[in-house]
DSSP file (Angstrom, degrees, kcal/mol; ACC not computed):
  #  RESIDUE AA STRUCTURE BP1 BP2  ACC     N-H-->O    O-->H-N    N-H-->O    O-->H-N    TCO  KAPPA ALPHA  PHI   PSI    X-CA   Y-CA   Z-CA
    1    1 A X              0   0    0      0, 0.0    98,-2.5     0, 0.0     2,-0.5   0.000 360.0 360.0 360.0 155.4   15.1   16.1  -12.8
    2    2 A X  E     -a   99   0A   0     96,-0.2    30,-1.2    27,-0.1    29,-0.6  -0.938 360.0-160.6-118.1 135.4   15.2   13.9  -15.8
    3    3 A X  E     -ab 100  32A   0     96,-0.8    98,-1.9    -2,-0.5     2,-0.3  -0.984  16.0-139.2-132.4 128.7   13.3   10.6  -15.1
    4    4 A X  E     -ab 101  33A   0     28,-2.9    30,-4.1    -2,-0.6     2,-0.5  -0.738  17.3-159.3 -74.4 117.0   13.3    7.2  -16.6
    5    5 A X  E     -ab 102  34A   0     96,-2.2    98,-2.8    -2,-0.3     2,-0.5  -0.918   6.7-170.5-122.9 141.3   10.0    5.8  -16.9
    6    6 A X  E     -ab 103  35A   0     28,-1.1    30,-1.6    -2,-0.5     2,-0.1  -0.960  10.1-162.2-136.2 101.8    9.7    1.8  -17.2
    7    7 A X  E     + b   0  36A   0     96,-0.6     2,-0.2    -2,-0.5    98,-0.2  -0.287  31.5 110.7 -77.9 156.3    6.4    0.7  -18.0
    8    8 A X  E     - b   0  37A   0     28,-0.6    30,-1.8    -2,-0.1    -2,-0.1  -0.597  69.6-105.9 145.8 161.4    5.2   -3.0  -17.4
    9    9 A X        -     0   0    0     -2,-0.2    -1,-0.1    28,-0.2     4,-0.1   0.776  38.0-149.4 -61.5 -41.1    3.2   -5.0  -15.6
   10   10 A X    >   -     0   0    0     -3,-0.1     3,-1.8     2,-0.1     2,-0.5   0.908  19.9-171.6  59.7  47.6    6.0   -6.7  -13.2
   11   11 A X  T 3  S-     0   0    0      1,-0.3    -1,-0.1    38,-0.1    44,-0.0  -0.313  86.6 -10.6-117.0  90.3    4.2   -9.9  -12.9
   12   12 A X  T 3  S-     0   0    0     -2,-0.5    -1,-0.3    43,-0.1    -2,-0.1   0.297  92.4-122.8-144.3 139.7    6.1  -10.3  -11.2
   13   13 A X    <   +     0   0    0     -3,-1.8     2,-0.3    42,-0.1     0, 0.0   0.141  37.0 176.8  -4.8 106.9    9.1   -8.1  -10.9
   14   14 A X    >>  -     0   0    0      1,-0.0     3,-3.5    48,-0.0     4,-1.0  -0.911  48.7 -84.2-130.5 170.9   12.8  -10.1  -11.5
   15   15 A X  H 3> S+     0   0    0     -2,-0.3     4,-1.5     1,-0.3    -2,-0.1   0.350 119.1  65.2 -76.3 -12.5   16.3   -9.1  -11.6
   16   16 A X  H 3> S+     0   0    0      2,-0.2     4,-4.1     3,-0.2    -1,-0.3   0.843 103.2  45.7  26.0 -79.9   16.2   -8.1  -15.3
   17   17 A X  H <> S+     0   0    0     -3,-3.5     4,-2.0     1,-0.2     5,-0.2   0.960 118.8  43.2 -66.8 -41.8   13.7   -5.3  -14.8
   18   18 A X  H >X S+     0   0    0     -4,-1.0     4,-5.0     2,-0.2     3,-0.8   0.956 116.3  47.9 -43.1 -56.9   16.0   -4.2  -11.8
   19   19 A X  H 3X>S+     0   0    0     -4,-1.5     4,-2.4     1,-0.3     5,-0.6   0.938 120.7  43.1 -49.4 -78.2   19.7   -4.8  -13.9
   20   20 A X  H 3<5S+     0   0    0     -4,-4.1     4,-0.4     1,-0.3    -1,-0.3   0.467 111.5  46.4 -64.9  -1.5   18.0   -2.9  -16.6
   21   21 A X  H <X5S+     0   0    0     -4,-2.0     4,-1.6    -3,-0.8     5,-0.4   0.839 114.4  54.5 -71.5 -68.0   16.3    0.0  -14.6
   22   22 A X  H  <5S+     0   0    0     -4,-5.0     4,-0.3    -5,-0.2    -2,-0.2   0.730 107.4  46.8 -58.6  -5.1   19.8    0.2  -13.0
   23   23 A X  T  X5S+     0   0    0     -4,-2.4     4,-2.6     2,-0.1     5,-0.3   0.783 113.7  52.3 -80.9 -34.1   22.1    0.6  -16.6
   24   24 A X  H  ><S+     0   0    0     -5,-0.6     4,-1.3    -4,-0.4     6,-0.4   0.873 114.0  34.5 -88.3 -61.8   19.8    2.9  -17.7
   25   25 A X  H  <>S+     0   0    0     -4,-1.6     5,-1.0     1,-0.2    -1,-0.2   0.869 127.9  44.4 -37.7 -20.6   19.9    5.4  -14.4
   26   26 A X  H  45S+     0   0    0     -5,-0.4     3,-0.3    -4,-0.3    -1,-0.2   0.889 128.8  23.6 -85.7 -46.0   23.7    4.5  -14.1
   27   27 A X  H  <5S+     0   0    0     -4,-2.6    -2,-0.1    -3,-0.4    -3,-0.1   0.648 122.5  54.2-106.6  -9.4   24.8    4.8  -18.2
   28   28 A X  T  <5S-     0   0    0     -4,-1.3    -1,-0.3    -5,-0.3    -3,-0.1   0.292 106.3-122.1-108.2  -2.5   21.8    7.3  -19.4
   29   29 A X  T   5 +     0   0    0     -3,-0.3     2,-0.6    -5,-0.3    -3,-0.1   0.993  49.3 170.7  44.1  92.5   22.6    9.8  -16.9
   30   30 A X      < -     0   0    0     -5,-1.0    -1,-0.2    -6,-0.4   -27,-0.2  -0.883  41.2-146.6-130.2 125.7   19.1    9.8  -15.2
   31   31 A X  S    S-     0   0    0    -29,-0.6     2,-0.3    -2,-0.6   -28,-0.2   0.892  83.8  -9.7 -78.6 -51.1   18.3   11.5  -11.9
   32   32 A X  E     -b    3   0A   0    -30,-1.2   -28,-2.9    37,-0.0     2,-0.5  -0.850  60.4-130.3-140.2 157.7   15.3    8.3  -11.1
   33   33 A X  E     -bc   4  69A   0     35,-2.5    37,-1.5    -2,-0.3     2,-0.8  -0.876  15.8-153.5-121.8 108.6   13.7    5.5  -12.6
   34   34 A X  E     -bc   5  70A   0    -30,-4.1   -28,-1.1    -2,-0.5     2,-0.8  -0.674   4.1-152.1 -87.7  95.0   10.5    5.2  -12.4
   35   35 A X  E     -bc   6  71A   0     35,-1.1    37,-1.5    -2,-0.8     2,-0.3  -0.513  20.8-156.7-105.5 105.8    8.7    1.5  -12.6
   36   36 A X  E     -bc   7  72A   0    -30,-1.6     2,-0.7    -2,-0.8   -28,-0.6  -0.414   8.0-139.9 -45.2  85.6    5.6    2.4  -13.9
   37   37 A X  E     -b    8   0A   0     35,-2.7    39,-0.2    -2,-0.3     2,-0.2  -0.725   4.4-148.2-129.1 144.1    3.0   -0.3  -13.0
   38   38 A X        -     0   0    0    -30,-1.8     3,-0.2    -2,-0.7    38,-0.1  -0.459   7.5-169.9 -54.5 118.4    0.4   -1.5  -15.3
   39   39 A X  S    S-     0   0    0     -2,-0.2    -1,-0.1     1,-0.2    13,-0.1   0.646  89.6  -3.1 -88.7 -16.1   -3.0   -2.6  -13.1
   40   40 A X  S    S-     0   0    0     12,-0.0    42,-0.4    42,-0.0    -1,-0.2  -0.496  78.4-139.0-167.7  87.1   -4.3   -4.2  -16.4
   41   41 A X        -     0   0    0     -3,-0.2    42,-0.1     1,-0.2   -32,-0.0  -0.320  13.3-140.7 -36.5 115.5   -2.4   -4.0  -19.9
   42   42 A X  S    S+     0   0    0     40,-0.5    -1,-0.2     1,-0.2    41,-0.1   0.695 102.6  53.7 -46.7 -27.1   -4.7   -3.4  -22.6
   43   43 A X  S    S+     0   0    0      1,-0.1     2,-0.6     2,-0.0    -1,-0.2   0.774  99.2  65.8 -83.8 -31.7   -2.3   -6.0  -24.3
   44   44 A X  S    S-     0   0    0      2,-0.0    -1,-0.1     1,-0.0    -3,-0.1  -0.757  80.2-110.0-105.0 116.5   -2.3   -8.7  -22.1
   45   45 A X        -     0   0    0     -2,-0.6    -4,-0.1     1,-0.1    -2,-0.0   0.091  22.9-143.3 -30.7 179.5   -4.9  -11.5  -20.6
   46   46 A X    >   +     0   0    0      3,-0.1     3,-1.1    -6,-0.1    -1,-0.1   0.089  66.0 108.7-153.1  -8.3   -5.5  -10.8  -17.2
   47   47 A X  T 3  S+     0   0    0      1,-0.3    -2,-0.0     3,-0.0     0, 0.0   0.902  92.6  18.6 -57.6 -45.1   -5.6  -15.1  -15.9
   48   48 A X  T 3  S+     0   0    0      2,-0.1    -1,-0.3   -37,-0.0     2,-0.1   0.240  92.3 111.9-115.5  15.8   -2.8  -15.2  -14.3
   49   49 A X    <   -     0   0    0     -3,-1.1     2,-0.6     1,-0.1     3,-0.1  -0.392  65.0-110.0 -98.6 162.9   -1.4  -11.8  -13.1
   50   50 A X        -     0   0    0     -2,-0.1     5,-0.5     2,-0.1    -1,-0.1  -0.584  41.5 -84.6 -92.1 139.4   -1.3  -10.9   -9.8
   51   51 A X     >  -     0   0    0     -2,-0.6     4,-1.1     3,-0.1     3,-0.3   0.030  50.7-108.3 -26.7 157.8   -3.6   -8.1   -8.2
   52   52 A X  H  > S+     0   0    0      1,-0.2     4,-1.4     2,-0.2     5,-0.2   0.886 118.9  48.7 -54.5 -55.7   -1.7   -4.4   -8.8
   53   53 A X  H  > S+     0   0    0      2,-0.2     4,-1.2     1,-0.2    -1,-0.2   0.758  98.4  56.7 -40.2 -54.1   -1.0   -4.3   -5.3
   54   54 A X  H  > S+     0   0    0     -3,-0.3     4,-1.2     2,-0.2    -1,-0.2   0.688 113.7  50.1 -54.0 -49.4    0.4   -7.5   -4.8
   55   55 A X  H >X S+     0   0    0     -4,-1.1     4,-1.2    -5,-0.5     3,-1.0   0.938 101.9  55.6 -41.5 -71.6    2.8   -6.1   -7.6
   56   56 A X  H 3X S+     0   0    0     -4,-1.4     4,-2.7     1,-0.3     5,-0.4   0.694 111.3  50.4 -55.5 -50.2    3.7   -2.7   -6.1
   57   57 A X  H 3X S+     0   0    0     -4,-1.2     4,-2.7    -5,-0.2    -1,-0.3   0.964 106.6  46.3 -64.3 -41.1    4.8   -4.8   -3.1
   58   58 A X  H XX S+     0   0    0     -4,-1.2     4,-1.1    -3,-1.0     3,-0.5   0.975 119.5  47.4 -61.6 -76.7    7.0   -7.3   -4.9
   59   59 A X  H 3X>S+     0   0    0     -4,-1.2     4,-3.4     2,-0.3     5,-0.9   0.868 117.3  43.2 -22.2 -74.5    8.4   -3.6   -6.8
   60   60 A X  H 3<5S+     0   0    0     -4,-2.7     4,-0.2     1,-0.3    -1,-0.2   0.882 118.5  41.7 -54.2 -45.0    8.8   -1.9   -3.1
   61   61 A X  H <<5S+     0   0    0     -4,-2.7     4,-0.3    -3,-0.5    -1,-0.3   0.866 118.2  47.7 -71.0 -29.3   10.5   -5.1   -1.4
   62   62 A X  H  <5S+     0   0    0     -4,-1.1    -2,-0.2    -3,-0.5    -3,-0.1   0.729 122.6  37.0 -87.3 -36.4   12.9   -5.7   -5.0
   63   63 A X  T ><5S+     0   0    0     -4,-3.4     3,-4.4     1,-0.1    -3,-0.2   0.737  83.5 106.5 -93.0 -35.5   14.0   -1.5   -4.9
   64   64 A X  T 3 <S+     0   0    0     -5,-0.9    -2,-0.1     1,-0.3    -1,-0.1   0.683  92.1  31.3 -25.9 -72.4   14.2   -0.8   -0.9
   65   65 A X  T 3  S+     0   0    0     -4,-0.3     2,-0.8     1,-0.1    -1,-0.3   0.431  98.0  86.6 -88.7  22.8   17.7   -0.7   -1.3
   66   66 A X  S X  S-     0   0    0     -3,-4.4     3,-1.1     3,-0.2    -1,-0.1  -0.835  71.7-127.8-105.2 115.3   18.6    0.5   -4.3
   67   67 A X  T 3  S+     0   0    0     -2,-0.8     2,-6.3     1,-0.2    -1,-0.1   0.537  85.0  17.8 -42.3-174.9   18.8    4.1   -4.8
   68   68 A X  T 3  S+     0   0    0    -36,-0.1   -35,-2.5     1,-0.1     2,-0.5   0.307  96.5 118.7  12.9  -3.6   17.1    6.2   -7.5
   69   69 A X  E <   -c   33   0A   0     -2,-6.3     2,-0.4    -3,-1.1    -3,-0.2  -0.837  42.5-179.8 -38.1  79.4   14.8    3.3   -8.1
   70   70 A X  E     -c   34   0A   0    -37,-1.5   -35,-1.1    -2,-0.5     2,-0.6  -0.951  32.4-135.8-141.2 140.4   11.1    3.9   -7.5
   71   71 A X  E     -c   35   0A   0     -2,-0.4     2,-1.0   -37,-0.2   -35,-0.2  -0.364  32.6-156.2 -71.6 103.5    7.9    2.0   -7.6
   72   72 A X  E     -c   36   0A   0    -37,-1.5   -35,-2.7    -2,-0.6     3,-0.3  -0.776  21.8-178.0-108.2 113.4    5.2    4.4   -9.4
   73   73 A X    >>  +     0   0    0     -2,-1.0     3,-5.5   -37,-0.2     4,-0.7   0.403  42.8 121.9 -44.3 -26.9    1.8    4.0   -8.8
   74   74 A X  G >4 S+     0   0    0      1,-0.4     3,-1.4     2,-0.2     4,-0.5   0.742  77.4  58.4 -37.3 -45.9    0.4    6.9  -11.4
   75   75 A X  G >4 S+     0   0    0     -3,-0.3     3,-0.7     1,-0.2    -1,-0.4   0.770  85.6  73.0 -47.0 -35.8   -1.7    4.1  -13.2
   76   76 A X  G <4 S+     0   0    0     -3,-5.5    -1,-0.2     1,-0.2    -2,-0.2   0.933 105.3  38.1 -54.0 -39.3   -3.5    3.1  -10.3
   77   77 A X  G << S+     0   0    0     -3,-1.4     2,-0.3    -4,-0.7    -1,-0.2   0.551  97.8  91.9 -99.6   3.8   -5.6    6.4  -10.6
   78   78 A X  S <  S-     0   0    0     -3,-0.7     4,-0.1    -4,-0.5     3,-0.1  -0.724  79.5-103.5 -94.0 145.0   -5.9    6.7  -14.4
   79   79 A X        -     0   0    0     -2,-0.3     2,-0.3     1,-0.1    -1,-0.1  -0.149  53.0 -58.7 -70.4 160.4   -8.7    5.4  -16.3
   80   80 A X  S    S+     0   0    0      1,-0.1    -1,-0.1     2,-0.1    -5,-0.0  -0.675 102.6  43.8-100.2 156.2   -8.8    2.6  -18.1
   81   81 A X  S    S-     0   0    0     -2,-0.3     2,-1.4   -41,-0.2    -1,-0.1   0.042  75.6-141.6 -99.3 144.4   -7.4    1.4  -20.4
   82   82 A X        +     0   0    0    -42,-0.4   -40,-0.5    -4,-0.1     2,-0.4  -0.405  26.7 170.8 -82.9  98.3   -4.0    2.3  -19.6
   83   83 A X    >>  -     0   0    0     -2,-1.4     4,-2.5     1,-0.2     3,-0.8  -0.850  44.9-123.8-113.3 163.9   -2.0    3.3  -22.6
   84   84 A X  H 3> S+     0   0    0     -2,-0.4     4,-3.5     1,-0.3     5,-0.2   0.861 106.5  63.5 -63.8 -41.9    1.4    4.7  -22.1
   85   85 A X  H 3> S+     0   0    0      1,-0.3     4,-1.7     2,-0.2    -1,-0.3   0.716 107.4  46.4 -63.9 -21.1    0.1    8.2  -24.3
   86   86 A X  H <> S+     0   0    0     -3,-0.8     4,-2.8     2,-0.2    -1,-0.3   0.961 109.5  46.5 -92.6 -52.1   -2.3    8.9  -21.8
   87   87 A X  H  X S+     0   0    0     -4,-2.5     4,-3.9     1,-0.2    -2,-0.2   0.918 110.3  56.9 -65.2 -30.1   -0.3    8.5  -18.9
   88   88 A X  H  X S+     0   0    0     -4,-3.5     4,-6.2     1,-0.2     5,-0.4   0.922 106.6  56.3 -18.9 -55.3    2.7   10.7  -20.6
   89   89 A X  H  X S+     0   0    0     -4,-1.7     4,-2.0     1,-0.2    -1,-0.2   0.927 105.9  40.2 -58.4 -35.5    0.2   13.1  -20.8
   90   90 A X  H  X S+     0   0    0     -4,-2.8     4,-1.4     1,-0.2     5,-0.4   0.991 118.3  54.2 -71.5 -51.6   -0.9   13.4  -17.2
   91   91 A X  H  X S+     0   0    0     -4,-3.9     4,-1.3     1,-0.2    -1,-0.2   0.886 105.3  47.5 -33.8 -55.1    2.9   13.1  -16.3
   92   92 A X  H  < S+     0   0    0     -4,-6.2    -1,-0.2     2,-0.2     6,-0.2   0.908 120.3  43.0 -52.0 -36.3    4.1   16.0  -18.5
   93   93 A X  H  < S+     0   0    0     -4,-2.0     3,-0.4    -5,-0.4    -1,-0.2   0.967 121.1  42.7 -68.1 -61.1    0.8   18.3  -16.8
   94   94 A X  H  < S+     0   0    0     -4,-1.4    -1,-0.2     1,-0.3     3,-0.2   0.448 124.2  32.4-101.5 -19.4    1.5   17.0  -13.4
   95   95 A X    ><  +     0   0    0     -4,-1.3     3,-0.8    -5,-0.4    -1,-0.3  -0.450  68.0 158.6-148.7  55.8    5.4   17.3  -13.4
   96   96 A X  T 3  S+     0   0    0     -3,-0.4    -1,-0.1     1,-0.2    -2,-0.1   0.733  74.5  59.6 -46.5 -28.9    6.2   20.5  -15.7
   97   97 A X  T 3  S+     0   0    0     -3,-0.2     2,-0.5     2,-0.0    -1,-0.2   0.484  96.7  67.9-113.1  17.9    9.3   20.8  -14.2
   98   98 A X    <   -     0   0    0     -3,-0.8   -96,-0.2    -6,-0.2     2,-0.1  -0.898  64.8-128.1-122.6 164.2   10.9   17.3  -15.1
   99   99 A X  E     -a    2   0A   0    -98,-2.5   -96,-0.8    -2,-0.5     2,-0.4  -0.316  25.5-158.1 -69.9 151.9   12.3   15.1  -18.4
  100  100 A X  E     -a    3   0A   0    -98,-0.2     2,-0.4    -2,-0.1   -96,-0.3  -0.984  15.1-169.2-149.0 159.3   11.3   12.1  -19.0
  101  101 A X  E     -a    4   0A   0    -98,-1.9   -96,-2.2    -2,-0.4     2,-0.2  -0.952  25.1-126.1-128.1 131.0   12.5    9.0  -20.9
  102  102 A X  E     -a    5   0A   0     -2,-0.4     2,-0.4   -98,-0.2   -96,-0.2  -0.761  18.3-162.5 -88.9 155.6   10.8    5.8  -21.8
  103  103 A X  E     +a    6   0A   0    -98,-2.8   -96,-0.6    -2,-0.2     2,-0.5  -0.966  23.3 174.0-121.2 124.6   12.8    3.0  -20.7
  104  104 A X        -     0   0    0     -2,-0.4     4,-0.1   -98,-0.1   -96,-0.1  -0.838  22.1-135.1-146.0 136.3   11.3    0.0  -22.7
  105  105 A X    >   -     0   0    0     -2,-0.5     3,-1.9   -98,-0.2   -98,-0.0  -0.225  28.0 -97.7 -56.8 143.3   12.3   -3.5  -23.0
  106  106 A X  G >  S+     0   0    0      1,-0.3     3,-1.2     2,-0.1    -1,-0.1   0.838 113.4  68.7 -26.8 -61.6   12.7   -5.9  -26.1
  107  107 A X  G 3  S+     0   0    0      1,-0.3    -1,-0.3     3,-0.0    -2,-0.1   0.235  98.1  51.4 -74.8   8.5    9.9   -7.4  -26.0
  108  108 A X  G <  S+     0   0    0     -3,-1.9     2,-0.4    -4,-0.1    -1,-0.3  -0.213 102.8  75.2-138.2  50.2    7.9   -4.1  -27.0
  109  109 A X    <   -     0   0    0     -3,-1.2     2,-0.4    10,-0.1    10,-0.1  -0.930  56.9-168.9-148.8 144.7    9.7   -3.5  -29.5
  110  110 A X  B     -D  118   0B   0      8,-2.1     8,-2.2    -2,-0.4     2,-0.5  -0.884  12.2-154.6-113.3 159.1   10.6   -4.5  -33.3
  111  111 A X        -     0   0    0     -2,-0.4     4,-0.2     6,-0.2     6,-0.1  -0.774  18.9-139.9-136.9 107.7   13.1   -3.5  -35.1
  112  112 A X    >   -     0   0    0     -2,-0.5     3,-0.7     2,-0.1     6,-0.0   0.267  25.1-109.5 -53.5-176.2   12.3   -3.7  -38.9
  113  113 A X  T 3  S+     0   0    0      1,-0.2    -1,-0.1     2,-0.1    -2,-0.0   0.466 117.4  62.9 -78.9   4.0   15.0   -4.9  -41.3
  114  114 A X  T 3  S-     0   0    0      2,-0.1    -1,-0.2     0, 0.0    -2,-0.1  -0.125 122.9-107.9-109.0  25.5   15.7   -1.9  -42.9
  115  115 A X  S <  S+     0   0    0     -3,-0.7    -2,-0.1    -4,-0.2     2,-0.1   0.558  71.8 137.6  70.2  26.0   16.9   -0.8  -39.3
  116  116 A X        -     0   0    0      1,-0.0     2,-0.4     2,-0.0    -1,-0.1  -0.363  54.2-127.8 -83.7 179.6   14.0    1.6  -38.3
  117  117 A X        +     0   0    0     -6,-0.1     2,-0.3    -2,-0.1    -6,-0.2  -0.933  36.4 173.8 -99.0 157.9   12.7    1.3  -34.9
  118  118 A X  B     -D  110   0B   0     -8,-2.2    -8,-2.1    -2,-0.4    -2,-0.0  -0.955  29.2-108.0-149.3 136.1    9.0    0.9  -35.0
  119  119 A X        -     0   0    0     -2,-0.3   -10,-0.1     1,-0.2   -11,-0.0   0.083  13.5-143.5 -32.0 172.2    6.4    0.2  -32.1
  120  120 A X              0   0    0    -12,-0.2    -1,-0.2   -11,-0.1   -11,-0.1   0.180 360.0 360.0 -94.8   7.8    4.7   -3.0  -31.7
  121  121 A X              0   0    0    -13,-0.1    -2,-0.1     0, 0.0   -12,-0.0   0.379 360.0 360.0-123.3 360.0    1.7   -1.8  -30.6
């Protein structure tokens, strides 16, 4: 299976992450999308986000009926801090027999002016 992985925190989840989970499984030809959730961003202050859980519900109630759409946990059991390389890694060991894609939002990304793409991070 080829799988769309969509990293973020989702605090909290809106119809954005959903539209854009659902363009790319629709237009990207991708068997699932997986939304990937952060329990603490290395990047980000921590005042106002809502427990992991609290997330994962918001995720589970927002997806229920949308097909190939699924809440992934995998971060909850990796150590911290939770950078995307790490959890790749564990995916690729743990799931030999699927693809994966990063699905990743503007707002982690730049795009220089000489038109590379280049992290932010």
């Amino acid at each position: 299976m080829h799988i769309g992985l969509f990293f973020g925190s989702f605090n909290p989840v809106h119809n954005g992450h959903i539209i854009l989970a659902q363009y790319m499984q629709q237009h990207y030809l991708l068997n699932e999308v997986w939304l990937v959730i952060s329990p603490k961003s290395p990047f980000k202050t921590h005042q106002h986000m809502l427990h992991h859980h609290e997330r994962l519900h918001l995720i589970q109630l927002a997806v229920d009926n949308i097909p190939h759409l699924k809440p992934c946990t995998i971060e909850f059991d990796l150590p911290e801090p939770h950078y995307t390389i790490h959890t790749l890694s564990y995916l690729f060991e743990a799931y030999p027999q699927h693809t994966f894609s990063i699905i990743m939002g503007k707002d982690n990304l730049i795009i220089s002016t000489n038109g590379k793409i280049m992290s932010k991070f």
